[in-house]
C-alpha positions as CSV (number, residue, x, y, z in Angstrom):
1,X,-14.5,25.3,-13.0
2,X,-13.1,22.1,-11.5
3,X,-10.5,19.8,-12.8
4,X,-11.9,16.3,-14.5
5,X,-10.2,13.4,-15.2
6,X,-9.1,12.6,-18.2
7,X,-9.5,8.5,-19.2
8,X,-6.3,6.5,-19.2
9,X,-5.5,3.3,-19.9
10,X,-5.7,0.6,-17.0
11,X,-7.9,3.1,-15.1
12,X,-10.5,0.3,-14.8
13,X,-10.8,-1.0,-10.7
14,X,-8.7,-4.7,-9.6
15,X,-10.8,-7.5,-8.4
16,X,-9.4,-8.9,-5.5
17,X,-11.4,-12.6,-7.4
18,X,-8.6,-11.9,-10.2
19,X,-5.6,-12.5,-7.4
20,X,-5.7,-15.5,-6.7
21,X,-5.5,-16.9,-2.7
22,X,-2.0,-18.2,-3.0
23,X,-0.7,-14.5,-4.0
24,X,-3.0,-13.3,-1.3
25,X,-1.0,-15.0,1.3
26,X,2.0,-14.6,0.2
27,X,1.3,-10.9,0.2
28,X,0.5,-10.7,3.7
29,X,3.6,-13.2,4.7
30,X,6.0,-10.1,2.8
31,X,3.9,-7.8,5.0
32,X,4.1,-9.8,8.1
33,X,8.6,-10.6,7.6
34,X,8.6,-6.7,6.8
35,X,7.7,-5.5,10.2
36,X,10.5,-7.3,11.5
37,X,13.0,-5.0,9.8
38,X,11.2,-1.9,10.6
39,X,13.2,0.7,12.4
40,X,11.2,2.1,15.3
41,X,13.4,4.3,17.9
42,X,10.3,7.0,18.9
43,X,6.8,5.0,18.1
44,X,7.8,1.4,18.6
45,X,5.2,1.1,16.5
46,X,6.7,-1.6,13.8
47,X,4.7,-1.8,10.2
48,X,5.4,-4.0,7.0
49,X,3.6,-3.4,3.7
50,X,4.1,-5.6,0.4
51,X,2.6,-4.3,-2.6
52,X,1.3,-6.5,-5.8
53,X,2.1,-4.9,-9.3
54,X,0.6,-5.8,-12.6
55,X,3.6,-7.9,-13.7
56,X,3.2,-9.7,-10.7
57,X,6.6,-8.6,-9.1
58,X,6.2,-8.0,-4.8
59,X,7.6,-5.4,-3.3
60,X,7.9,-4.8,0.6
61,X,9.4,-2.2,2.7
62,X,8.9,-1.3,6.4
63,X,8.3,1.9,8.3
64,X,12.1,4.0,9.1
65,X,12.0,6.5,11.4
66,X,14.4,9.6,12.3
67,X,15.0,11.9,15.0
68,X,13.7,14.5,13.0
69,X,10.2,13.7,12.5
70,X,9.2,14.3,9.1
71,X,12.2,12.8,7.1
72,X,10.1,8.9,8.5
73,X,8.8,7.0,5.8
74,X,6.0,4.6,6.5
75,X,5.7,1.2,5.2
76,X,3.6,1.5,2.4
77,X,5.5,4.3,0.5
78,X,8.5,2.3,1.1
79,X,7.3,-0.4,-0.6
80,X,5.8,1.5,-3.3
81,X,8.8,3.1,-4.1
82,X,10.7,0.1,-4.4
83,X,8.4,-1.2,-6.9
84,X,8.9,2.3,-8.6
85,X,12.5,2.1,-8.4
86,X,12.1,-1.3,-10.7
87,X,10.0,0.1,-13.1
88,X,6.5,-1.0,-12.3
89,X,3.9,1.5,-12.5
90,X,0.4,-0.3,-12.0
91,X,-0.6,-1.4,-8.3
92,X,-2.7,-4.4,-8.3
93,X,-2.6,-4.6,-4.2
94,X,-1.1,-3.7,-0.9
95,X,-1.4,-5.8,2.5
96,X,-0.5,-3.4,5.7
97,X,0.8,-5.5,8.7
98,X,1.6,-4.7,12.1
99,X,2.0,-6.7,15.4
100,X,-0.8,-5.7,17.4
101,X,-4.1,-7.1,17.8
102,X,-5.7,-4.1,16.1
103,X,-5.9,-3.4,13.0
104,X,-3.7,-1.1,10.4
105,X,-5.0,1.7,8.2
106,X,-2.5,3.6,6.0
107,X,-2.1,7.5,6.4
108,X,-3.6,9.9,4.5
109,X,0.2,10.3,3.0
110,X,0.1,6.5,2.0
111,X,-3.8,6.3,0.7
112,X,-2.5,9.5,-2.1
113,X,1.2,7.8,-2.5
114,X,-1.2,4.8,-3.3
115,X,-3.5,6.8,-5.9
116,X,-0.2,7.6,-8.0
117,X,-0.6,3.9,-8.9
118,X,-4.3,2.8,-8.7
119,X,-7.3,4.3,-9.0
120,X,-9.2,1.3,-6.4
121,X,-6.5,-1.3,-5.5
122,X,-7.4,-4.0,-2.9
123,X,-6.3,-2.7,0.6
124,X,-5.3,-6.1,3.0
125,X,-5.1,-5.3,6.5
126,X,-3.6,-7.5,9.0
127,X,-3.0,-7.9,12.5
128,X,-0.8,-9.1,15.0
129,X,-2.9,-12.6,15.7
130,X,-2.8,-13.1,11.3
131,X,-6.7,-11.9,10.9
132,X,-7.3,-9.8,7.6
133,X,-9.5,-7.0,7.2
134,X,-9.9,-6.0,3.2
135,X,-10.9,-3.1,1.7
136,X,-10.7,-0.8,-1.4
137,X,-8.3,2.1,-2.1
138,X,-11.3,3.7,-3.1
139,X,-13.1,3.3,0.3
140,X,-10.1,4.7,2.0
141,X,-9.6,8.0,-0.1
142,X,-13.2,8.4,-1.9
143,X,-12.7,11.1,-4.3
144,X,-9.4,11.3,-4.8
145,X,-6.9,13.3,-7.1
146,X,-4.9,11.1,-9.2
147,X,-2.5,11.7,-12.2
148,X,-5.5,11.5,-15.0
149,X,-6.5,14.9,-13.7
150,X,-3.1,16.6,-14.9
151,X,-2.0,16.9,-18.4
């Protein structure tokens, strides 16, 4: 007997048509002046996240690594947990940037971190030449386990 989820309010998917572009951009400029604070000792592998929350509020963080290994927090959680930390609790959106010409994709640590506050948020992608990949949180972690399974 498996676990089902249990409906909750605001469980319904965001439209990336009901953000508009000049959010959209903004988003991924956060993302993009994140990476530059990123501490990066072992991977030099800088990444900036901003995330959009329901009120509108944007929060960014950057990847921080450490010596020992584990205790590193990527980009996206960071930023998530700033938004967290001033109260917002719905995740509209999330743009992942980096400065390489390939493409981002958020760990499997991230995608669940993510899930905590969406059920299928838009996922922005974006390189180190400023071109955007989108997708759905839903498309990243199909699936998934979220906090209408608990209670």
């Amino acid at each position: 007997m498996g676990l089902k989820p249990k409906q909750t309010k605001g469980a319904a998917m965001d439209s990336p048509e009901q953000i508009s572009p000049e959010i959209i951009e903004e988003l991924i400029r956060r993302a993009q002046a994140a990476y530059q604070s990123a501490y990066v000792p072992y991977s030099h592998y800088p990444v900036g996240a901003a995330t959009l929350w329901e009120s509108g509020r944007i929060s960014a963080g950057c990847n921080v690594e450490n010596a020992s290994y584990g205790l590193t927090i990527c980009a996206e959680r960071n930023a998530v947990f700033h938004g967290a930390y001033h109260g917002e609790r719905r995740l509209k959106a999330v743009a992942v940037a980096v400065p390489t010409d390939t493409f981002p994709s958020p760990c499997g640590a991230c995608r669940q971190v993510l899930r905590e506050f969406s059920q299928d948020c838009l996922v922005i992608l974006v390189n180190g030449k400023g071109q955007t990949k989108t997708t759905r949180l839903s498309v990243l972690l199909p699936d998934s386990f979220g906090p209408e399974f608990l209670g």
